[in-house]
N, C-alpha and C positions, 0 to 999 in steps of 0.2 A: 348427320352421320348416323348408319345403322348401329344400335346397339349390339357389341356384342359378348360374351364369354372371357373373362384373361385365360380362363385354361385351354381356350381352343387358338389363343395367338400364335401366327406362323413362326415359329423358330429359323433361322435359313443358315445354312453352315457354308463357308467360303468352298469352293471347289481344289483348293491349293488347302486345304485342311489337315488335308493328310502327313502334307509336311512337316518337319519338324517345328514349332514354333508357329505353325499358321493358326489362321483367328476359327475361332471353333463358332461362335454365334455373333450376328448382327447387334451390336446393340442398340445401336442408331433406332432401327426401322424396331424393333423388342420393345423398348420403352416406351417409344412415339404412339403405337398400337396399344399396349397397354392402358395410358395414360388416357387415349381417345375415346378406348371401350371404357373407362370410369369414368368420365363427366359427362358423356354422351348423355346419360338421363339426366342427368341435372342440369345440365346445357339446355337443353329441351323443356325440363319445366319452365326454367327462368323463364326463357325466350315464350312460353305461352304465356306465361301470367303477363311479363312485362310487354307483350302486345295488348292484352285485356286492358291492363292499366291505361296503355297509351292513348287505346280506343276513348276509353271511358275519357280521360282529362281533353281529349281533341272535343267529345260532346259535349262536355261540359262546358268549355269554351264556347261553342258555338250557340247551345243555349244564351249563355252571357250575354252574347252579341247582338243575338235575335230582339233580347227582353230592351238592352239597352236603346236601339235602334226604335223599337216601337214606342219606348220611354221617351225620344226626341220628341214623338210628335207627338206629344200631349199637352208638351209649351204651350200651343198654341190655343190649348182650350182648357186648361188645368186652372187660370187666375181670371176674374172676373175683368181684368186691364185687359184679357185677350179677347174679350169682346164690348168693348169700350170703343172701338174704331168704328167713325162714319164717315158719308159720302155727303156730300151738296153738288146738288147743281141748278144750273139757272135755266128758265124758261126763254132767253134771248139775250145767246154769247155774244150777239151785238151789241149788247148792252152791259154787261158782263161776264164774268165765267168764276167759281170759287173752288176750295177746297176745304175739308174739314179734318182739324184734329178729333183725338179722344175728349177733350171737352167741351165740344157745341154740343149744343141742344137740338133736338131732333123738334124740327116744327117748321113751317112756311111763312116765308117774310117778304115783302115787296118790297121792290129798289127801286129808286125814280134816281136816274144820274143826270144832274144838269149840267156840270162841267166837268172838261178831264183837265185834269194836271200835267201841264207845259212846261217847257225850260224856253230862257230866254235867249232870242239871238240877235248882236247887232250886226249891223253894214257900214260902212264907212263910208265915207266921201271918196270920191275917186281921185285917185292921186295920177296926176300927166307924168307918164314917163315908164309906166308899168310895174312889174314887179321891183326893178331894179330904181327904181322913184326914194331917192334919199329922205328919209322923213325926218332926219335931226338927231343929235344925241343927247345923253341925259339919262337920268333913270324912273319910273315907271311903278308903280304899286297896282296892283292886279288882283281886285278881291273877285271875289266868288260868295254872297253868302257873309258867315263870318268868318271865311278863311281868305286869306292872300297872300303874294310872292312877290319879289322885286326883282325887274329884268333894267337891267342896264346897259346904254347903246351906245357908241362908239362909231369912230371912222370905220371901222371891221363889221359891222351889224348895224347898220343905220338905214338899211333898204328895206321897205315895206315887205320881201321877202324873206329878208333877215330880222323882220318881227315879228312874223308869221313863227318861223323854225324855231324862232329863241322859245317861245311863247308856248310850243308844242312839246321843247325837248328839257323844260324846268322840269325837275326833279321834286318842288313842293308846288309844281300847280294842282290847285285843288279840285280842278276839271271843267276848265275852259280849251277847246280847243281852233286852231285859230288856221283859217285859211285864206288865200287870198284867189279872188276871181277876175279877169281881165273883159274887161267891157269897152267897146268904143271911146265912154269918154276918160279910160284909165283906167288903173287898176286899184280893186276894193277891198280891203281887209274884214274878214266875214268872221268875228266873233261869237261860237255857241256854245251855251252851256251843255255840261252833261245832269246836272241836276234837277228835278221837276222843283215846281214849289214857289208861292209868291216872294217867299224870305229869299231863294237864287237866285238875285239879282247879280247883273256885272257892273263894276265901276270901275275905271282904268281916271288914276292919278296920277301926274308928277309931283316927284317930292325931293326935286335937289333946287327949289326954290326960283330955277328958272324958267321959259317957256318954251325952249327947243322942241320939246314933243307936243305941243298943246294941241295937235291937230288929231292925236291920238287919245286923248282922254275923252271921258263919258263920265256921269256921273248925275245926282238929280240939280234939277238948275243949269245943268251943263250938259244940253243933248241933241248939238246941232251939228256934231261930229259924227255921228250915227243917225240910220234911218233901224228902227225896231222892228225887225222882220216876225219874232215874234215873240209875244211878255210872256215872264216866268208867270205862273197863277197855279192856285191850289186845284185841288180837285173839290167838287160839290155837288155831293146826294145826300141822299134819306133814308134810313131803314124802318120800315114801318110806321111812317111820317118823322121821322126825330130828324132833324139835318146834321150833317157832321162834313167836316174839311177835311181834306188830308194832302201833304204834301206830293204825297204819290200815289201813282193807280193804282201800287200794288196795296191794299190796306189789312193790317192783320188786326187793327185794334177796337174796333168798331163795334163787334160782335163776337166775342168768347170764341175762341175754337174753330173759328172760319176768317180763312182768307180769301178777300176779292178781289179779283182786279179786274178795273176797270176798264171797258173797252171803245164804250159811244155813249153819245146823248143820248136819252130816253126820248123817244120822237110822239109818247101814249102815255099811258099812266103806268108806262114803268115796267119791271119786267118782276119774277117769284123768284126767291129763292128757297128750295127744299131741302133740308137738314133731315138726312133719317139714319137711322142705326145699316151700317153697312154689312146688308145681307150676302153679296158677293161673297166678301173676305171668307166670313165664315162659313158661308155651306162649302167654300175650296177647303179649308180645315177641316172639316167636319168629312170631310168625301177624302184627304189627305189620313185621316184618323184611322176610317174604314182600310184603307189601302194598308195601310201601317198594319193594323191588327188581319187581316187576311194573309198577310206574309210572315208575321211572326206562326201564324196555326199554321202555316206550311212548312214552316221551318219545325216546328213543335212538331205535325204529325211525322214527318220524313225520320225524326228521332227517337219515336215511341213506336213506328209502321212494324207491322209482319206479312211476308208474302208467304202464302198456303204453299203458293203454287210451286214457287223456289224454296222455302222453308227457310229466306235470309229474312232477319232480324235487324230492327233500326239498334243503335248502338245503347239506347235508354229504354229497350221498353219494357216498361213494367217495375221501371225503375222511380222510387215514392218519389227523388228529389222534383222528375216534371210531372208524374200525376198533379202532385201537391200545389206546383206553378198553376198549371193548366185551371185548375179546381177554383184556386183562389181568385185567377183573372173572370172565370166563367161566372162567381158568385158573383162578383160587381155586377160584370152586366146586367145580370138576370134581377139583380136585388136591390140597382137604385132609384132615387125615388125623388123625384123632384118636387115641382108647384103644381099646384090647380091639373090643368087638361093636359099640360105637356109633363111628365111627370115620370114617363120612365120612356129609353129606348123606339122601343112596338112605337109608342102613341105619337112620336114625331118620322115616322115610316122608318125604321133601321130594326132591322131583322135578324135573327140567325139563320142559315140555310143548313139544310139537311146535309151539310160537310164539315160543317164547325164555322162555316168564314159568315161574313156581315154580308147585309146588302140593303141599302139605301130607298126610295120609292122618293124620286127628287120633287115632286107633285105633293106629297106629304111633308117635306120636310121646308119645302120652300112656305108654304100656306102656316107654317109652325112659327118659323122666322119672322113672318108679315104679321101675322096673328097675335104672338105674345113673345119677342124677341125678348122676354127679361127671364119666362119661366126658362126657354131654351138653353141661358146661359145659366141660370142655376141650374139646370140638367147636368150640366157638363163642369160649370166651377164651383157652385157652391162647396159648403165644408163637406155635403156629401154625395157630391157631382161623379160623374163615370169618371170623367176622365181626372180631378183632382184625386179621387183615392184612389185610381191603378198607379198616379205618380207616387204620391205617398208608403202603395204595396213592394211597386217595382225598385224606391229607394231603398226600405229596407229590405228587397231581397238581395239586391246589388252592391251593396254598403261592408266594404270591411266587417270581417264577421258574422257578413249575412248568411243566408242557408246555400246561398251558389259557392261563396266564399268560404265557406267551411268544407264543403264538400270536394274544393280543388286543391284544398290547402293537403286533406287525408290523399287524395291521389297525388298530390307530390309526394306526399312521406311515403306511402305505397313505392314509387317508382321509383325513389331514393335509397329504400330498405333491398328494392331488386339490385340495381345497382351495384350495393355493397358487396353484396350475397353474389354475384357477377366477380368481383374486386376480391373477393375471399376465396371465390373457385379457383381464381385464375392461381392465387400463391400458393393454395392448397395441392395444385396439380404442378406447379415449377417445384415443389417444396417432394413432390414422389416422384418426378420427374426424374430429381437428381438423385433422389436415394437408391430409386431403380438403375440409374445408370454405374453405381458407385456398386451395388450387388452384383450387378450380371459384367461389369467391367472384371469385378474381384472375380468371379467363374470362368470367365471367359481366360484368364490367365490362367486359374486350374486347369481348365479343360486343354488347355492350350502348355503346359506343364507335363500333364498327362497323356498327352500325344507324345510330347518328346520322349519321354520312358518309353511309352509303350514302344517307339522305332529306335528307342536304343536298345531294348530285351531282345526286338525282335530280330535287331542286326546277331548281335551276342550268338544268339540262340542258332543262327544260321549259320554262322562262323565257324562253330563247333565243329570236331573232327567226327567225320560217320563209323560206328561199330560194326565191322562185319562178323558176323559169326561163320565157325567153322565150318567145312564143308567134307562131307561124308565122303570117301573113297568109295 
C-alpha cells in the first residue's frame, strides 16, 4: 500500500447531510485510511527485513544440507576398516570359486581338491505291490548324523507311501527327505540326505522291540535293506600343500578371511587362489568422493554467485560464515599429506580444476592403488587423511553449537524479534483504530448536532414576519 499523508485523508459527507440529524463524515472508510497511511512504512520495513531474514535462514539451511550430504561420503574413506575389504579369486572355478573378508591376507595360494563333499542316499528293496505295498506297523527311529525322530505306523500309515509322506512331513526331521520311485519289480523307497559330510550318515531303527518294519531299517551290520546310491564323505584338499577336511564345500575355516567353495576335482596340480586388497571398491569411493565434493562447490558457488550482467546476487555472498566453510575445506585439500610417493591428492592423479570442482586421471590413480594401496589409504584415513579431517571439520561445523548452528540459531531470534514487532503493530494500530473511531464518532455527532441548529435557526429565521417600509405619496 502507498504511503500516504493523514492530513490529505478523503473526508466524505453523506449526501442526505443536510438533513436534520444526517451523518456529517464517514467514519468507517476515515479511520480505516488513517490507520493504513500509518503503518504502511512500517508494514513495509518489516516485510523487507523479514524476507532478508528468510532468505538468509533458507541458505543457511541449504548450506547445512550441502555440507551434510558431502559428509556422508567420506564413511567410506574416513577409517582405515574402509579399506580393509578384499577380493579373491580362483584361477579354475572348476575347481573352485572364493570370496574374501576384511581379514585375509593379500597373497597367492594353490588348491589341489581331491574330493567334494557328498550326502548320503539309500534305495530300498523293492516292495510288490507299489506305492500302496503295506510294510507293517510299529514305530521307527530315524537318525541323521547325531539327530533323530520317531515315526510310528499304523493300519492308517503302513504303505510305503505312507512312509515316504510321514517321513517328509515330521516336524523334527533333521533332513532326510524320503521318496518313493516305481520300478518293474516294485516300488522303492529313496532315502537322501540334505547334509554333506562323512559323520551324515542315515540309520533307520526299530525300537518297540518287534520286527514289523524290519524291511525298513539300515543301519551298520544291517544294510541289505538298502542299495547305497551314494556315501556321505567329507570333502578333501590342500592349501599350499597342508591337507584339511571339511564337511562341506562351502569352507570358511581353512584360511582366515576367505571362503571357498568347492566345485570339482583337481584333474593337474590344482588351481591359485589370489587374495589382493580390493581395488574396485575403493576407486568407486574414491570416484563417489569426488562426485560428492563437486556438488557440494556447486551448491557453495550457486550461494556466494554474482551475475554482472543481471546484477542478482546468491543469497551468501560475501557472507564470512561460507567464505570461512569454503576456506577450511580448500585448506585440507591443498595441505594434506600422506606416505612416501603417494602423499598428497596431485600425486595419486586428483586435481582441482579451474572451477573449483575435483577431477580424477583414472590411469594415475588406478597405478597408486596397485603400486602402494597402504600409502593410498593413509591419504585418505590416516589421523591426518583428506577425507578423515573434512569428517572431523564438517562434525564440528555441524555439531549443535557449531558456527552453521549458531548462525541459524541468531536468524531465528532475528525472525522471531520481526514477528513480535509484526504482533505489536498489529495492537498498536487496533489500539488508534478504536481511539480514532471513538474521536470522529464523538464529532460526527457534533457535527451532526450542528446541522440540526443550523436548520432549526434557519427554519426560525424564515418564518419571521417581513417589515415593509412606508411608501411615499
Amino acid at each position: 500500500m502507498a504511503t500516504s499523508d493523514p492530513s490529505t485523508v478523503s473526508v466524505s459527507s453523506s449526501s442526505s447531510a443536510s438533513g436534520a440529524g444526517g451523518s456529517v463524515i464517514n467514519v468507517s472508510s476515515l479511520v480505516s485510511q488513517l490507520v493504513a497511511a500509518t503503518r504502511a512504512p512500517q508494514d513495509a520495513q518489516i516485510a523487507s527485513q523479514t524476507a532478508a531474514v528468510t532468505t538468509k535462514i533458507s541458505a543457511v539451511g541449504a548450506l547445512k544440507g550441502a555440507l551434510s550430504t558431502f559428509q556422508a561420503s567420506l564413511a567410506s574413506l574416513s577409517t582405515s576398516s574402509a579399506f580393509a575389504s578384499n577380493s579373491a579369486s580362483s584361477s579354475d572355478s572348476n575347481v573352485f570359486t572364493a570370496s574374501a573378508a576384511s581379514g585375509a591376507v593379500p597373497g597367492h595360494y594353490a588348491i589341489a581338491v581331491t574330493a567334494l563333499a557328498s550326502s548320503q542316499q539309500l534305495l530300498s528293496n523293492a516292495f510288490v505291490g507299489g506305492g500302496t505295498a503295506v510294510v507293517g506297523t510299529g514305530t521307527l527311529n530315524i537318525k541323521l548324523g547325531d539327530n533323530s525322530f520317531q515315526l510310528t505306523l499304523d493300519s492308517t500309515n503302513n504303505t510305503v507311501a505312507n512312509v515316504a509322506a510321514a517321513i517328509n512331513s515330521a516336524a523334527d526331521n533333521p533332513g532326510i527327505t524320503a521318496t518313493v520311485i516305481q520300478g518293474t519289480d516294485g516300488a522303492h523307497l529313496v532315502l537322501s540326505s540334505n547334509q554333506t559330510g562323512a559323520a551324515n550318515t542315515i540309520e533307520v531303527t526299530e525300537t518297540d522291540a518287534g520286527n514289523g518294519l524290519a524291511a525298513l531299517t539300515y543301519a551298520a551290520g544291517n544294510t541289505a535293506n538298502y542299495k547305497e546310491n551314494a556315501a556321505a564323505q567329507d570333502a578333501a584338499f590342500s592349501i599350499a600343500g597342508v591337507a584339511y577336511t571339511s564337511a562341506s564345500n562351502s569352507v570358511t575355516d581353512a584360511l582366515s578371511g576367505v571362503t571357498l567353495t568347492l566345485t570339482g576335482v583337481s584333474t593337474g596340480p590344482g588351481a591359485t587362489l589370489t587374495v589382493a586388497n580390493d581395488t574396485t571398491t575403493v576407486t568407486f569411493n574414491i570416484q563417489a568422493f569426488i562426485a560428492a565434493y563437486n556438488t557440494l562447490q556447486s551448491s557453495v558457488a550457486s550461494l556466494g554467485s554474482y551475475d554482472a550482467a543481471s546484477g542478482s546476487a546468491g543469497p551468501m555472498l560475501g557472507d564470512p560464515l561460507l567464505t570461512g566453510v569454503q576456506n577450511q575445506i580448500r585448506h585440507v585439500l591443498q595441505t594434506v599429506n600422506g606416505a612416501g610417493t603417494y602423499s598428497t591428492l596431485a600425486s595419486i592423479g586428483i586435481t582441482t580444476q579451474k572451477d573449483g570442482t575435483l577431477a580424477a586421471d583414472a590411469g594415475k590413480l588406478q597405478a597408486a592403488l596397485t603400486g602402494n594401496f597402504s600409502a593410498v589409504s593413509k591419504l585418505f584415513s590416516g589421523d591426518s587423511g583428506v577425507a578423515s579431517q573434512l569428517d572431523t571439520l564438517l562434525t564440528q561445523q555441524l555439531a549443535s553449537g557449531g558456527t552453521i548452528d549458531t548462525r541459524s540459531q541468531t536468524l531465528l531470534k532475528q525472525n522471531k524479534v520481526l514477528t513480535d514487532q509484526t504482533t505489536a503493530l498489529n495492537k498498536q494500530m487496533n489500539a488508534m483504530s478504536q481511539s480514532l473511531t471513538q474521536q470522529y464518532s464523538a464529532l460526527n455527532v457534533l457535527l451532526s448536532s450542528l446541522q440540526t441548529t443550523s436548520a432549526y435557526l434557519t427554519q426560525a429565521i424564515n418564518s419571521l414576519p417581513t417589515v415593509q417600509g412606508k411608501s411615499n405619496s
